[in-house]
PLY file of the C-alpha trace (Angstrom):
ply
format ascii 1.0
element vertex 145
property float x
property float y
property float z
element edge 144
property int vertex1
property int vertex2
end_header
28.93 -16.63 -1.22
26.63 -15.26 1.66
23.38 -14.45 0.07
22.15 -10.72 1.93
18.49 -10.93 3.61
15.86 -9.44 1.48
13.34 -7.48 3.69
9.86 -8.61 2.03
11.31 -12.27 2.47
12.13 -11.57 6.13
9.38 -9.77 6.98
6.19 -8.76 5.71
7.23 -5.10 5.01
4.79 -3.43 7.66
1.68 -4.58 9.13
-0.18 -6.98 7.35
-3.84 -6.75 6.32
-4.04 -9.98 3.78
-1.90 -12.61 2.34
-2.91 -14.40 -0.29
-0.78 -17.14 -2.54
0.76 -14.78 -4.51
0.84 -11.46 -2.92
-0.18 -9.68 0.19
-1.46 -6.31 1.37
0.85 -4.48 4.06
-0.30 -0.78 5.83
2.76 0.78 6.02
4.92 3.17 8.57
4.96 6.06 6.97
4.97 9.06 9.58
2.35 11.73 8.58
0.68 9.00 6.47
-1.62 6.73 8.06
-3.34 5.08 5.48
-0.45 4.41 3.44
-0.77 0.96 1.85
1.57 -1.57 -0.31
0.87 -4.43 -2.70
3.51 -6.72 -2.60
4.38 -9.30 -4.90
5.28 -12.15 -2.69
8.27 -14.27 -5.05
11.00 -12.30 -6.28
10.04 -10.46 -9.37
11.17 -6.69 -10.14
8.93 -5.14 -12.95
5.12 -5.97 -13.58
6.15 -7.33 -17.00
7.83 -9.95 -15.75
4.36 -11.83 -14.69
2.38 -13.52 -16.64
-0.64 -11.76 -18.41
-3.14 -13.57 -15.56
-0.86 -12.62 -12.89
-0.88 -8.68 -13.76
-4.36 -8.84 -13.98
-4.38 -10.32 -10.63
-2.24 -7.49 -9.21
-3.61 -4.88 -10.40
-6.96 -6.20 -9.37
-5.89 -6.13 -5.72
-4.61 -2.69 -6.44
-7.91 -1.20 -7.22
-9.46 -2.80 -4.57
-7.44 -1.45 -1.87
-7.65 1.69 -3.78
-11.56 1.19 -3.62
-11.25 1.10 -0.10
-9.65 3.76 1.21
-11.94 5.93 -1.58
-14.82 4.22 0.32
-14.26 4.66 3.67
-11.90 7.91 4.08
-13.08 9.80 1.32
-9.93 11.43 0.37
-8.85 13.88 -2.30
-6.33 11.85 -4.21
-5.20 8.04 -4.01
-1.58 8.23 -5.24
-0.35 5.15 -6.98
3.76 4.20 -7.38
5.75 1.34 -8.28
9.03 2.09 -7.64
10.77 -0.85 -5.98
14.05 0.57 -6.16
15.84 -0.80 -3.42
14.31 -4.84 -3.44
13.27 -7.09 -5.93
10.16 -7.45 -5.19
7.45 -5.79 -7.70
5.02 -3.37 -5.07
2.55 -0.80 -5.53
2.19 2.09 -3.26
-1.13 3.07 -2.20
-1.52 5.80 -0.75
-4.75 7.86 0.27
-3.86 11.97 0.06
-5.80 14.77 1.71
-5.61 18.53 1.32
-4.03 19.00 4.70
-1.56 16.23 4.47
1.96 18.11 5.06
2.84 17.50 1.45
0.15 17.83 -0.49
0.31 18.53 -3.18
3.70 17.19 -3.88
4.24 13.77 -3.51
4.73 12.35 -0.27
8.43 12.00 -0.71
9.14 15.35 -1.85
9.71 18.16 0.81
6.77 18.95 3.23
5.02 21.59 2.52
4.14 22.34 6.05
3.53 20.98 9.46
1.73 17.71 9.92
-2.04 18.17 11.49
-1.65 15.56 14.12
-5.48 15.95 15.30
-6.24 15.28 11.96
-3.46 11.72 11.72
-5.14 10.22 13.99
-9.11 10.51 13.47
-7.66 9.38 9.93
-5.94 6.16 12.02
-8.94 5.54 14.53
-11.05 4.63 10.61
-8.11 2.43 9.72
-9.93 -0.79 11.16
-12.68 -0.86 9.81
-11.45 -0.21 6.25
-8.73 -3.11 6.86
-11.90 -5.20 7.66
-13.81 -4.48 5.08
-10.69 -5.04 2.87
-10.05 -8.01 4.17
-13.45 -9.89 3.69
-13.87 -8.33 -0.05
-9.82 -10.14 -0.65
-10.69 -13.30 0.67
-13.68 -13.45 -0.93
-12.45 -12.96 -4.20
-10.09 -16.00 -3.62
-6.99 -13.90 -3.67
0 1
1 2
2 3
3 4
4 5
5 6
6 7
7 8
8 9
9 10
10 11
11 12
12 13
13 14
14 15
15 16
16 17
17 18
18 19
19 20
20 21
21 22
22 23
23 24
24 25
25 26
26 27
27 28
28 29
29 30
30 31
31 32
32 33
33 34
34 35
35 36
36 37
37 38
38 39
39 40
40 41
41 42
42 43
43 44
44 45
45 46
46 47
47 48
48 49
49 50
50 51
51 52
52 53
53 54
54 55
55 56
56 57
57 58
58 59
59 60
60 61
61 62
62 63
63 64
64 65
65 66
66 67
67 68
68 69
69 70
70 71
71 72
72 73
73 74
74 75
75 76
76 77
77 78
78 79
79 80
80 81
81 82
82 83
83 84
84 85
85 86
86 87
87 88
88 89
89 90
90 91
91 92
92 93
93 94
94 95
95 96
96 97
97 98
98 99
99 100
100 101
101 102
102 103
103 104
104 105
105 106
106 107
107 108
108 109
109 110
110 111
111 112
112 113
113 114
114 115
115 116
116 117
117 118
118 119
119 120
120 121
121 122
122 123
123 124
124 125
125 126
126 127
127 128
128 129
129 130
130 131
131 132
132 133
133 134
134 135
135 136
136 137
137 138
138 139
139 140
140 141
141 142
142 143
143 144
């Protein structure tokens, strides 16, 4: 039996910030959202129960801190948070920073837009991805990820 590819074994899953032994930190291609973010576990596990009590901890501790830095360094009005992982068994957290003029805010950013994307506005938002992705990177691997 012919095992199918898993796409967070194959690749990283978007453009990688940090790795670390268990999980890494990916920016991902969302269009409209540039400083949309995943936390991926990097062994096959599907639901945050599933690790152990010092893994979890682990996790979620990256999540805050990437949370942390888009807070720091874009300022925006919302950090949406999601663990779906519908479609690969792999347990990873959405993070994604949300502004008032992002074309679906409110909503979530897979509901319907709500109007037109502000691309002036994408990419001064992209040009500040760098140095947060720096910054993220240092505070990671110094706290032995």
């Amino acid at each position: 039996m012919v095992t199918p590819s898993c796409p967070l074994c194959d690749t990283d899953g978007g453009l990688l910030i940090w790795r670390g032994q268990k999980l890494r930190v990916i920016r991902a291609d969302e269009a409209g959202f540039p400083a949309f973010y995943r936390v991926v576990w990097n062994a096959h596990v599907a639901e945050l129960s599933d690790l152990s009590e010092a893994d979890r901890a682990h996790c979620m501790e990256v999540v805050c801190r990437v949370e942390r830095a888009l807070r720091d360094h874009l300022s925006p009005d919302k950090v949406n948070l999601a663990a779906l992982g519908n479609m690969v068994p792999h347990l990873h957290w959405h993070v994604i920073a949300r502004f008032a003029w992002d074309s679906h805010f409110p909503a979530p950013v897979w509901a319907p837009a709500q109007r037109g994307r502000d691309a002036a506005r994408e990419a001064a938002l992209q040009a500040r991805l760098d140095g947060l992705e720096h910054g993220l990177r240092a505070q990671l691997a110094a706290a032995g990820g």
